[in-house]
C-alpha positions as CSV (number, residue, x, y, z in Angstrom):
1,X,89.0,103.9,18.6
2,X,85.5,103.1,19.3
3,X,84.1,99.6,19.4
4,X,80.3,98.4,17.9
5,X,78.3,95.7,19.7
6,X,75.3,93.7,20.2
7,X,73.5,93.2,23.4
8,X,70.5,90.9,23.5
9,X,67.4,91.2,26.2
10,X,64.2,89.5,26.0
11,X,61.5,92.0,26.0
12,X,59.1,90.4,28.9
13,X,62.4,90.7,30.8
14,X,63.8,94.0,30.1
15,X,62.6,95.8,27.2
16,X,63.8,99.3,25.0
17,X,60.8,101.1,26.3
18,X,61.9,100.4,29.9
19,X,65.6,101.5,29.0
20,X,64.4,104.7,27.3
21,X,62.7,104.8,30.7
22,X,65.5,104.2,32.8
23,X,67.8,106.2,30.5
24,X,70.9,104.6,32.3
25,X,70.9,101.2,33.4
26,X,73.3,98.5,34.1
27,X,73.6,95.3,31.8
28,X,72.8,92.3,34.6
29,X,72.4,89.4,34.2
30,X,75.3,87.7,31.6
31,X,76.2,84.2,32.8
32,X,78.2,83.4,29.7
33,X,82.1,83.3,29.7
34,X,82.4,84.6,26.1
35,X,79.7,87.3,26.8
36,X,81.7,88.0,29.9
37,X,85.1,88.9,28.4
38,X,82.8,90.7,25.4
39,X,81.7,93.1,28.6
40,X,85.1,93.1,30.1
41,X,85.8,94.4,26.7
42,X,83.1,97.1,26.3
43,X,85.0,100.8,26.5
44,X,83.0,104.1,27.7
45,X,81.8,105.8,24.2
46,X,81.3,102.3,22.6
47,X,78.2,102.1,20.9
48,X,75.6,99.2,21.1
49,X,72.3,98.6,19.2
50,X,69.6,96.6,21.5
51,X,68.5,93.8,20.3
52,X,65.2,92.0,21.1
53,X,65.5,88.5,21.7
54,X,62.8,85.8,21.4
55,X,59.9,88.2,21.2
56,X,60.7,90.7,18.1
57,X,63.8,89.4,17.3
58,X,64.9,92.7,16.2
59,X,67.3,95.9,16.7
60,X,65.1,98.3,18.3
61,X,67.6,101.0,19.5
62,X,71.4,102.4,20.7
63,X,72.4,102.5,23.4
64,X,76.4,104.4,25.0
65,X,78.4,102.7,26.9
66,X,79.1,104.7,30.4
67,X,80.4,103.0,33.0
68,X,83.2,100.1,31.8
69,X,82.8,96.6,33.5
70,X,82.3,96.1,37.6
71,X,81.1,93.0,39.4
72,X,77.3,92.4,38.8
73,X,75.2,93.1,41.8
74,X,73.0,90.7,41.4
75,X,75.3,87.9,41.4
76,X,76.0,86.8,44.7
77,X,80.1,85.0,43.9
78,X,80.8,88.3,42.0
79,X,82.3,86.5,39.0
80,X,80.3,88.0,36.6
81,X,80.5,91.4,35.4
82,X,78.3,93.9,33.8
83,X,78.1,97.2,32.7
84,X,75.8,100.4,32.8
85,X,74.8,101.5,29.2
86,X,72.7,105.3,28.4
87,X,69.7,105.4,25.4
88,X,71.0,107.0,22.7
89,X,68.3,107.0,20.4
90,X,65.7,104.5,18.7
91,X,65.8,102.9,15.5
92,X,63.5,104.3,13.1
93,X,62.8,100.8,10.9
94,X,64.1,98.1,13.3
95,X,66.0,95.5,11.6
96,X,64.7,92.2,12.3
97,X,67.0,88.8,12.4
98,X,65.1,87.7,9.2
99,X,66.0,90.7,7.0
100,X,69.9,90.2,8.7
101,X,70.1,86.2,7.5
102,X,69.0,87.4,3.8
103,X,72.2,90.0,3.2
104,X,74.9,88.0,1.9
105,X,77.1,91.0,3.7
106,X,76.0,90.2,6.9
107,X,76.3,86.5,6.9
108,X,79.6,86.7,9.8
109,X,77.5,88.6,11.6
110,X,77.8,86.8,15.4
111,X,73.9,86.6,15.8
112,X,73.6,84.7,12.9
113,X,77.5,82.5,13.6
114,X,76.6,82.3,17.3
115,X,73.1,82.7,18.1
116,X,72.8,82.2,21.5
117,X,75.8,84.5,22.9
118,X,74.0,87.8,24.5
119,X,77.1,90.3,24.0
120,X,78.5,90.3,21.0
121,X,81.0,92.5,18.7
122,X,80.4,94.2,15.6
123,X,82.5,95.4,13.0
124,X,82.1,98.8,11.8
125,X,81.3,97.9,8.4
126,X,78.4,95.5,9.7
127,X,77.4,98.4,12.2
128,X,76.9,101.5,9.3
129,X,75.1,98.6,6.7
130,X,73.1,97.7,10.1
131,X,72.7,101.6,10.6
132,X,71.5,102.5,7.0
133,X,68.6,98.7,7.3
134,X,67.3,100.9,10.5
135,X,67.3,104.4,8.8
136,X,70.4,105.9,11.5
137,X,72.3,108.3,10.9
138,X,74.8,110.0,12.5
139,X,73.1,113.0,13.4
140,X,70.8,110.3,15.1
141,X,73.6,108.8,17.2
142,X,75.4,112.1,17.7
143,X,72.4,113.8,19.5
């Protein structure tokens, strides 16, 4: 069964045009313990949208996840983890954080419940009404 998610970059830090760049890149970085076990969770297929933090504040694309959790290079303990996610396509309209907080639907959302967590699940009813606010569709995700 495949799992949604969230993952949250700051654009000046890492944005979507770089990962449609980079096409595969690992997710660095998370120095969160609930973030952490949401990586440690993360299975390859699972789908993602990108979410631009601070700047934007808005779902900008999809990404696959392809390689499950590993230690994180760049931390030097090795207690964090990340994992290495693939572009899977852009979203059409993105969906910012103000359109989210104004559908009653998506009020559990975690971006809205827990704003400041990074990596975060989404149902898949959350994920298709997030879907059809960006204009995806399946053939979208599926190419």
């Amino acid at each position: 069964m495949m799992n949604y998610w969230l993952i949250k970059s700051e654009p000046d830090a890492f944005s979507w045009q770089e990962q449609i760049q980079n096409n595969i890149e690992p997710w660095t970085g998370i120095r969160n313990h609930q973030a952490k076990k949401n990586l440690q969770s993360m299975k390859n297929g699972d789908l993602a949208f990108f979410y631009h933090s601070n700047v934007g504040k808005e779902i900008v694309g999809i990404v696959r996840i392809v390689k499950e959790a590993y230690p994180d290079p760049t931390d030097p303990d090795q207690k964090w983890s990340c994992v290495d996610v693939q572009t899977v396509c852009s979203v059409p309209t993105p969906v910012t954080l103000k359109q989210i907080k104004a559908i009653p639907e998506l009020q559990e959302v975690s971006l809205i419940k827990q704003s400041r967590l990074s990596v975060m699940p989404i149902t898949p009813e959350h994920w298709k009404l997030l879907c059809n606010l960006g204009g995806i569709t399946q053939a979208d995700i599926k190419k």
